[in-house]
C-alpha positions as CSV (number, residue, x, y, z in Angstrom):
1,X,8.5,17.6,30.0
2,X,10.0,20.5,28.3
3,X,8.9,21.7,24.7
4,X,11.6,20.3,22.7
5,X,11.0,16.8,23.8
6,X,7.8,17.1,22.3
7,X,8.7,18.7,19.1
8,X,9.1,16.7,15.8
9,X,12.3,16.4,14.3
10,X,13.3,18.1,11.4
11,X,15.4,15.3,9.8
12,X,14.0,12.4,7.9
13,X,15.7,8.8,6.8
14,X,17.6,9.4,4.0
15,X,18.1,5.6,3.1
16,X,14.8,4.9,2.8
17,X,14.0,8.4,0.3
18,X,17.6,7.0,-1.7
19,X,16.1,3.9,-2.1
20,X,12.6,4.8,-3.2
21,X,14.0,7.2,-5.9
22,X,16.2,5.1,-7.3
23,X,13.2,2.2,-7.8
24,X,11.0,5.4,-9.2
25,X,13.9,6.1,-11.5
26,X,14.4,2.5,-12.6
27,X,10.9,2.6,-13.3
28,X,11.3,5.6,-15.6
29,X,13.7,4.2,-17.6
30,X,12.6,0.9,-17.9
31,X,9.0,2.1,-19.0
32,X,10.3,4.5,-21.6
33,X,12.8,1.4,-23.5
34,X,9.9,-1.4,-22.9
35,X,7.0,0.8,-24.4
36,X,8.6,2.6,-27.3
37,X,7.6,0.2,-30.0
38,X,4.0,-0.3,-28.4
39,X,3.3,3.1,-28.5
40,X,4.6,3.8,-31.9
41,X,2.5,1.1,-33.3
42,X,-0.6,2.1,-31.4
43,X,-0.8,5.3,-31.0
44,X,1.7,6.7,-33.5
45,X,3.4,8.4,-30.6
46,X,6.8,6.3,-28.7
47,X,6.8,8.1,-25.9
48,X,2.7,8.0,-25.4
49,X,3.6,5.8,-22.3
50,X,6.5,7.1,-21.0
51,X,4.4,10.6,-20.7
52,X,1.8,9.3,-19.1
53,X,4.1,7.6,-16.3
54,X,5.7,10.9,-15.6
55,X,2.3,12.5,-15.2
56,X,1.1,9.7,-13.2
57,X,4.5,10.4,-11.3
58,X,4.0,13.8,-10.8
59,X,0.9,13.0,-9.2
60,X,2.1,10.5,-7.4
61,X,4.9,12.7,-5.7
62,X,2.8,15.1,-4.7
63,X,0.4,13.1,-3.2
64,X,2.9,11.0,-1.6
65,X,4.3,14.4,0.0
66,X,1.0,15.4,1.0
67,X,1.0,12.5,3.2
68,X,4.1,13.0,4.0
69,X,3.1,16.3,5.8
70,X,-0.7,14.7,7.3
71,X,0.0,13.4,11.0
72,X,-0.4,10.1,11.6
73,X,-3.1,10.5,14.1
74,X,-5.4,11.9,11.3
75,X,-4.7,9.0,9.4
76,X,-5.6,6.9,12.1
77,X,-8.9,8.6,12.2
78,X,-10.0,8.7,8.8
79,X,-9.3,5.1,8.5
80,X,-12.5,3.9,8.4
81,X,-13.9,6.3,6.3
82,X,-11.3,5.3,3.5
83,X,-12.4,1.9,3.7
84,X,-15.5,2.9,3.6
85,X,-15.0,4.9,0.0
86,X,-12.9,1.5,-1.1
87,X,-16.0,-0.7,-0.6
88,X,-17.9,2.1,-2.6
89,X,-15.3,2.2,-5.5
90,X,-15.4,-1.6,-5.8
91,X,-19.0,-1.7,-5.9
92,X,-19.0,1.2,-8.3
93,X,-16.6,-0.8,-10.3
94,X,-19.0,-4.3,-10.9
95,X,-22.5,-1.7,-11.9
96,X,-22.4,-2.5,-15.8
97,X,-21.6,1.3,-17.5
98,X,-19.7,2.8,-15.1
99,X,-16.9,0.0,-14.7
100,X,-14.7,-0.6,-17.9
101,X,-14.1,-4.2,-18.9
102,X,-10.8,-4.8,-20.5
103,X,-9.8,-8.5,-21.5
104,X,-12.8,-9.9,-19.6
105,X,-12.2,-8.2,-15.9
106,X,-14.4,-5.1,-14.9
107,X,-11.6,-3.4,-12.7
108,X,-11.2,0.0,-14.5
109,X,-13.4,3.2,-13.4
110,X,-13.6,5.7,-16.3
111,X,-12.8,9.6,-15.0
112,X,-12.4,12.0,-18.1
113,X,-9.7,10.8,-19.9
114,X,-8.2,8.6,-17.3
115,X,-8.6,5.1,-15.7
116,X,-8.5,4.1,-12.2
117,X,-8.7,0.8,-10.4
118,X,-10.2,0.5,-7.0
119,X,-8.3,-2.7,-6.2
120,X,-5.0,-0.2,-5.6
121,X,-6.8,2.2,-2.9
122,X,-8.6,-1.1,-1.8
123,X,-5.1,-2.1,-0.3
124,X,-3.9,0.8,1.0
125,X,-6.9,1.7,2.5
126,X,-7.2,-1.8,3.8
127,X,-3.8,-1.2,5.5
128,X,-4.8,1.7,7.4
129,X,-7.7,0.4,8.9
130,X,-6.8,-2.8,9.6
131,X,-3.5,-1.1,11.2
132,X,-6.3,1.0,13.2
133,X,-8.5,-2.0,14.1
134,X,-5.0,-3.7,16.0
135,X,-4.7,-0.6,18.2
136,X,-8.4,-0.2,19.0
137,X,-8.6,-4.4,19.5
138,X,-5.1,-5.2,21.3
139,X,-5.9,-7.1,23.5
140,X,-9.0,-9.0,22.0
141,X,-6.6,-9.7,18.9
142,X,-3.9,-11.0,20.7
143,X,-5.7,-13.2,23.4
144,X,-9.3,-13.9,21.6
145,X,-10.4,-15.2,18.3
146,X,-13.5,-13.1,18.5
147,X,-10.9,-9.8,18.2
148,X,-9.8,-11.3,14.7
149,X,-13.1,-12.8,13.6
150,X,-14.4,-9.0,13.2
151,X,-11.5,-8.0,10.7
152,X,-11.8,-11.4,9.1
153,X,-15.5,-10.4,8.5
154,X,-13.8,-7.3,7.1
155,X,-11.5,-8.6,4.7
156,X,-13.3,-11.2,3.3
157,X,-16.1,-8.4,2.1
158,X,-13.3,-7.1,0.4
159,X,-12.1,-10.3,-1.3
160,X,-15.6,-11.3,-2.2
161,X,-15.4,-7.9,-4.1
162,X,-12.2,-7.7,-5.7
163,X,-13.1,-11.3,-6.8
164,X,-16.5,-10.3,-8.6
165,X,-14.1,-8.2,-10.5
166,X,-12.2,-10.5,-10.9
167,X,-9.0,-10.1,-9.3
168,X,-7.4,-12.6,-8.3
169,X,-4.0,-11.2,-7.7
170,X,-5.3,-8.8,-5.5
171,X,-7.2,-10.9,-3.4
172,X,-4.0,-12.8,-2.7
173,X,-1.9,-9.4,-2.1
174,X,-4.5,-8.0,0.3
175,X,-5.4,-11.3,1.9
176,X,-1.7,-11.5,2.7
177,X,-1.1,-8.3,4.1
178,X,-3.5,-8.6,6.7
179,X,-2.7,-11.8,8.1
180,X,0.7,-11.0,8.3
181,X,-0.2,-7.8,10.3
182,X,-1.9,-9.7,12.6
183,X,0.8,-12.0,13.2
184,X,3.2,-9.2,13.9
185,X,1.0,-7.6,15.8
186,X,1.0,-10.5,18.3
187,X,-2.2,-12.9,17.3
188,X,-1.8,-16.1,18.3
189,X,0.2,-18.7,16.3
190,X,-2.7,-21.2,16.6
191,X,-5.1,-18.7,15.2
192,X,-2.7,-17.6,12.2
193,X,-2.1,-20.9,11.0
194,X,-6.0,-21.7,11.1
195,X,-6.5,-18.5,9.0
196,X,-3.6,-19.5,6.6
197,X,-4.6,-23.0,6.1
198,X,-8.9,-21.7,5.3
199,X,-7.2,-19.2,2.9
200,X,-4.9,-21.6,1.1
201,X,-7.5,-24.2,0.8
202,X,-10.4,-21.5,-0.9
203,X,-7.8,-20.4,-3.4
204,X,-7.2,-23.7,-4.4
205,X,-11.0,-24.2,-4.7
206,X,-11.0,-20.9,-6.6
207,X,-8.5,-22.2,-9.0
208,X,-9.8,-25.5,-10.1
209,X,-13.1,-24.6,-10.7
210,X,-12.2,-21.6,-12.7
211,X,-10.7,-23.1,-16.0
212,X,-8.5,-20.3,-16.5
213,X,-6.8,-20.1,-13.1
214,X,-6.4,-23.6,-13.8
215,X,-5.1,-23.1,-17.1
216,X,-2.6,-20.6,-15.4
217,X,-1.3,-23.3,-13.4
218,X,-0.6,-25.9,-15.7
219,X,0.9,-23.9,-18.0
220,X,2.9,-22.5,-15.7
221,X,4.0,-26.2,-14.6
222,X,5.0,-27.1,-17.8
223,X,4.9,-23.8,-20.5
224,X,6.5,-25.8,-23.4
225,X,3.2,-28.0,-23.4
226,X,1.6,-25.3,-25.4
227,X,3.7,-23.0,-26.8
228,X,1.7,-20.8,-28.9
229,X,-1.3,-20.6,-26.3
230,X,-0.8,-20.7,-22.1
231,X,2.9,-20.9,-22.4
232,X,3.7,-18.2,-25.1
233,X,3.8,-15.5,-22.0
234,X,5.8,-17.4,-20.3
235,X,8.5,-18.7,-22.8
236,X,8.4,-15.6,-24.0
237,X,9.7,-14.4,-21.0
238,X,12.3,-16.8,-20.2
239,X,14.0,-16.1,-23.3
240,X,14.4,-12.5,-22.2
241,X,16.0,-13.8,-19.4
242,X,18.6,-15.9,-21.3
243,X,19.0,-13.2,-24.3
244,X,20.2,-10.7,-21.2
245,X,23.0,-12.8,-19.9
246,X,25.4,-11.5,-17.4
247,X,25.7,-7.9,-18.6
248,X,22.3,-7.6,-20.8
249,X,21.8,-6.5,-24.6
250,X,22.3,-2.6,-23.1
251,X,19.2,-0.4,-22.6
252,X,16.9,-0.3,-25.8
253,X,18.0,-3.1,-27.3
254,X,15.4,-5.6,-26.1
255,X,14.1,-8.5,-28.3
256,X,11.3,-9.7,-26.7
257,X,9.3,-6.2,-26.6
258,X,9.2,-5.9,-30.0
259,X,5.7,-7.6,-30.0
260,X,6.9,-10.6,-28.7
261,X,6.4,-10.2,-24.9
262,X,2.5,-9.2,-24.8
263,X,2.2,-6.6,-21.7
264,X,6.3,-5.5,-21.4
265,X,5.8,-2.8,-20.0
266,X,3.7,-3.8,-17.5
267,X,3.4,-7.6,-16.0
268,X,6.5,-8.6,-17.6
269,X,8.9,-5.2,-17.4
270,X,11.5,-7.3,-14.9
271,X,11.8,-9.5,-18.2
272,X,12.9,-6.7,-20.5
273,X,15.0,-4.7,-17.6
274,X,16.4,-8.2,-17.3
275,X,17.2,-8.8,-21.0
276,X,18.2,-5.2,-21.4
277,X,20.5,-5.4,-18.0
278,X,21.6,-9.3,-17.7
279,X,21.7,-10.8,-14.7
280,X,23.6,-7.9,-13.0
281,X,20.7,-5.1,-13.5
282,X,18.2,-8.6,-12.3
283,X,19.7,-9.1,-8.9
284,X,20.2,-4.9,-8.3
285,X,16.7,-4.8,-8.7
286,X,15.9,-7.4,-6.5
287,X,18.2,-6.2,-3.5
288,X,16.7,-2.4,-4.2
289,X,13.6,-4.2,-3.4
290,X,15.2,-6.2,-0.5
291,X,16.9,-2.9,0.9
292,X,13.2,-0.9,0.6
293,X,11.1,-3.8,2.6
294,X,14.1,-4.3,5.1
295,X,14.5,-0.7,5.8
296,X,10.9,-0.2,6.1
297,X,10.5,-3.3,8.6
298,X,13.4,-2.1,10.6
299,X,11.1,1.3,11.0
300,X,8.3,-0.2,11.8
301,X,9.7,-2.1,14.5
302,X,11.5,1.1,16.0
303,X,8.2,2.6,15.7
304,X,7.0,-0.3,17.8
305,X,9.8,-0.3,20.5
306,X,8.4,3.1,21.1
307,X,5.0,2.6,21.3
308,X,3.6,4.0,18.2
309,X,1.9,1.0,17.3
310,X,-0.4,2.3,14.5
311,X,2.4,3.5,12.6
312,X,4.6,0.4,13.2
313,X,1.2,-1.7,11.4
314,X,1.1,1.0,8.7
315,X,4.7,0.4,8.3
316,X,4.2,-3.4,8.6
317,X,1.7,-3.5,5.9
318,X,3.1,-1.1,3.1
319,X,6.2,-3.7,3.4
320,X,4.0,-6.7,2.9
321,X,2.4,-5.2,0.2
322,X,5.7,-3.8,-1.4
323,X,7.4,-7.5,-0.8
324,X,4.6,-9.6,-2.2
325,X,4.0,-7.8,-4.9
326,X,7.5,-7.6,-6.3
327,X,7.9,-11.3,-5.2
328,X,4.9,-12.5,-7.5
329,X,5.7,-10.3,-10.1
330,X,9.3,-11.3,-10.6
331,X,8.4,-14.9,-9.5
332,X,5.6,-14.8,-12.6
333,X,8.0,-13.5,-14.7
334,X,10.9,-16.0,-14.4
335,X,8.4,-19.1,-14.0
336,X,8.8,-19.5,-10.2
337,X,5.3,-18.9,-9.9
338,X,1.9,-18.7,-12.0
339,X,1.6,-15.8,-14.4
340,X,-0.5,-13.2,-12.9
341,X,-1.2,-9.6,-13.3
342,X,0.4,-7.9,-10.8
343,X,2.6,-4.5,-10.9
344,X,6.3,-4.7,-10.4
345,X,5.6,-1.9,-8.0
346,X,7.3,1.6,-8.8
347,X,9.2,0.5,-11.9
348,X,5.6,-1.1,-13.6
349,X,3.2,1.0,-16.1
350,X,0.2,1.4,-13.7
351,X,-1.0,5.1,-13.0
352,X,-3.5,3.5,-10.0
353,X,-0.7,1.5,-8.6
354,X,2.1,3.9,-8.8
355,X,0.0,6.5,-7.2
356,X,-0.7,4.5,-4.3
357,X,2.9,3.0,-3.8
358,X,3.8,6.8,-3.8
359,X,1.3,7.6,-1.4
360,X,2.2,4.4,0.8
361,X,6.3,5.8,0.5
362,X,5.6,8.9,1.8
363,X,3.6,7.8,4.7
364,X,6.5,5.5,5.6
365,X,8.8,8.3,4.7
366,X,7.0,10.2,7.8
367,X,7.5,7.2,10.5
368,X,11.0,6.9,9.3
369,X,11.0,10.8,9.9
370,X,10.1,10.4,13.8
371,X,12.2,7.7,14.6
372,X,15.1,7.6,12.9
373,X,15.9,11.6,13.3
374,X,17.5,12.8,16.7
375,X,15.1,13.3,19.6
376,X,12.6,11.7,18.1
377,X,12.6,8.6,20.6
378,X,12.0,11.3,23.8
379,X,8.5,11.2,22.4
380,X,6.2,9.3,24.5
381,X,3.4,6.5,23.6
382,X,0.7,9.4,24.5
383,X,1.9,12.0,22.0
384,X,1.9,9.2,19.1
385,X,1.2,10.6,16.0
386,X,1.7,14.4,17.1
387,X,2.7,16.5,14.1
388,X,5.0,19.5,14.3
């Protein structure tokens, strides 16, 4: 096999990189018109957060090109030792002084002037190890339950953590993510739907006997039954989403993040974009979002036709991940689902999350590079994950 067969391509998939900037820039925008009466009152400066997000973004972009350049194979290697420093964080997170509590959840670890939350590398690194486990396990995860019992064991150490927190929302995400890996990566039907049905019925446990999940879900059921308490987020909301209409109030001129809306630019920023945007700016957001998880499935499965089956998983899971979260977050916010505190991902406030979405992007970004460029499909199964 001559050299050239073997040599990386040079091109990348410029679809996917359109698509992420454009959600990055969304993000941008919508952060600096939901936040500038926040900040102003709080910290006498209107842009305090929209400064922060481009740092956070800064950082974000570089670490997402460093990725970018790592080979998968190292990935695939270090896998275990990332997981290894998520269970530390998440244990570092519940010791009482060195995790920060904020509205009752301990989820924040203090470094100089900035916060971080484990939970956000707890699912990426969670994706690259479990997308590690299917190729070391192929055959014992497709043909025996004893294959998936070991990454069961795995994940539910983590969901027993993220819930001391407690973080419910992540739990969900990351619980999610890895059952839908296995299932695309070929575990049997039988098994999944066992899995799927113990999950769904100990989040139901977990909800009614915690009063304020269960609060969550009444409200949520019927948010006029309590309009200035469990509902207000929720109304709240909803009138964003009728003040927008079909063309929007134009950008700036939200109602509902003047003090109304607790948390606009964060759990609720698809209410504001919404309101600012109408109904036209809603649905371009949701089939950016639609484009990003499609496009990224499409790679993974190419990645997969070609034997590269740790990066087809890695590719797998960031779509999960990207998909569920945007699904909750805009399901929350328009009352199709529960409220919960989840990240709109790359157009939410969130310096943790947006740092990890970036670093999940350009990992992606680096599949797409090797199959969707010219040559790249002369590469065989051996030389997976062969950098240039």
């Amino acid at each position: 096999m001559t050299q050239s067969t073997l040599r990386m391509p040079s091109g990348g998939d410029s679809i996917l990189l359109v698509i992420g900037a454009s959600l990055i820039c969304i993000g941008v925008v919508a952060i600096a018109s939901a936040s500038i009466e926040y900040g102003d009152y709080h910290f006498s400066n209107p842009w305090y957060h929209t400064e922060r997000h481009a740092l956070y973004l800064a950082i974000g972009l570089a670490l997402g090109a460093l990725f970018y350049k790592l080979p998968t194979e190292l990935l695939q290697r270090w896998s275990p030792w990332l997981l290894f420093a998520a269970f530390a964080s998440l244990i570092l997170v519940l010791l009482p002084g060195i995790g920060r509590e904020v509205n009752g959840a301990q989820r924040w670890l203090s470094i100089g002037p900035a916060s971080v939350q484990p939970s956000e590398f707890a699912k990426f690194a969670l994706v690259l190890y479990t997308a590690g486990f299917l190729v070391r396990q192929e055959e014992a995860v497709r043909y025996h339950w004893q294959g998936l019992a070991k990454l069961v064991a795995v994940l539910t150490v983590v969901a027993l953590l993220l819930l001391c927190e407690p973080d419910f929302g992540a739990t969900v995400i990351s619980t999610g993510t890895v059952v839908g890996m296995m299932f695309l990566a070929g575990a049997r039907l039988t098994y999944i739907v066992g899995m799927v049905m113990a999950t769904a019925l100990t989040l139901f446990a977990l909800i009614i006997t915690a009063p304020y999940r269960l609060q969550r879900l009444t409200a949520f059921q019927d948010p006029w039954a309590d309009p200035y308490g469990s509902g207000f987020q929720l109304i709240q909301s909803l009138i964003a989403f009728g003040q927008g209409e079909w063309l929007g109030a134009g950008l700036g001129n939200s109602v509902q993040k003047l003090f109304y809306l607790p948390e606009a630019h964060t759990d609720f920023i698809f209410s504001i974009w919404a309101e600012e945007t109408g109904f036209v700016g809603a649905i371009s957001l949701i089939l950016l979002f639609v484009a990003l998880v499609a496009r990224i499935l499409q790679t993974g499965w190419r990645a997969s036709q070609r034997h590269w089956l740790f990066e087809a998983y890695v590719c797998f899971g960031a779509a999960l991940i990207f998909a569920g979260q945007a699904f909750v977050n805009m399901g929350a916010s328009s009352g199709l689902l529960p409220t919960k505190g989840l990240t709109l991902p790359f157009v939410s406030y969130g310096g943790s999350s947006l740092l990890m979405n970036c670093v999940l992007l350009g990992i992606v970004l680096r599949v797409a590079r090797q199959v969707w460029a010219d040559g790249a499909y002369d590469v065989p199964s051996t030389k997976r994950g062969m950098s240039a």
